[in-house]
C-alpha positions, 0 to 999 in steps of 0.5 A: 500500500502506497503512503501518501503525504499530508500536503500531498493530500491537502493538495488533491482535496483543494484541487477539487474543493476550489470553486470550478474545482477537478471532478474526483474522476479528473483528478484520479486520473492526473493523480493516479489515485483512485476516486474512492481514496480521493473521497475519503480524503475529502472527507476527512478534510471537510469533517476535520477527522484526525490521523495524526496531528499534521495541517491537513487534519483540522480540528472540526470547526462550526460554521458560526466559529469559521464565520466568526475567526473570518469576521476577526481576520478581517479587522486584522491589518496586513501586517498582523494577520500573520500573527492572528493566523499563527496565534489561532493555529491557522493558514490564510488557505483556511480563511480563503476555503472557509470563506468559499464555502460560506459563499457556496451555503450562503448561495445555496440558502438564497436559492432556496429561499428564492424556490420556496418564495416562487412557490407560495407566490404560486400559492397565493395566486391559485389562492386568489383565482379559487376566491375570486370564483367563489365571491363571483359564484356567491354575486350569483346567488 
């Protein structure tokens, strides 16, 4: 069995996980490494799952802690950024992938809300159609 580095898997999974990213099956082919390794790599990265106490495996952080690390990196100035990052155990390659994904779930929510606003306008329309041909039937009467 083949053992592969750390950055050699942190760069795999950022490849793909970059937006317009490698699909799994590119990559495997450019990498030789087969899609389900790959996968599991991914995974660990996003999950935070450790093997060892190296950069690629990192403590799993919540959305709210990403978003509020990001939010204090950026009050910091050019200057002691590198401190902050180095004083919370970080790299500026984290702020960058969790703010893309902030992005992606904040894109993600618009769209949905966006769906379900299309629906319930849908809603009140047929709503108002079955009104108006009630108050019409009761004139009628």
């Amino acid at each position: 069995m083949r053992v592969y580095s750390n950055e050699f898997k942190e760069e795999a999974v950022k490849k793909h996980l970059i937006p317009g990213g490698k699909s799994v099956t590119v990559l495997s082919k450019e990498i030789g490494v087969s899609e389900q390794t790959i996968r599991n790599w991914i995974y660990k990265y996003k999950s935070g799952i450790t093997d060892d106490s190296s950069e690629f495996n990192l403590i799993k952080i919540s959305d709210s802690e990403k978003l509020k690390l990001l939010l204090d990196s950026k009050t910091k100035s050019e200057n002691d950024i590198g401190i902050w990052l180095r004083e919370k155990g970080l790299k500026s390659e984290h702020l960058k992938l969790w703010e893309e994904q902030m992005k992606e779930k904040m894109n993600n929510k618009q769209d949905a809300l966006k769906e379900e606003n299309k629906k319930l306008k849908e809603e009140v329309k047929k709503l108002q159609n079955e009104l108006d041909g009630s108050v019409k039937s009761f004139m009628k009467i």
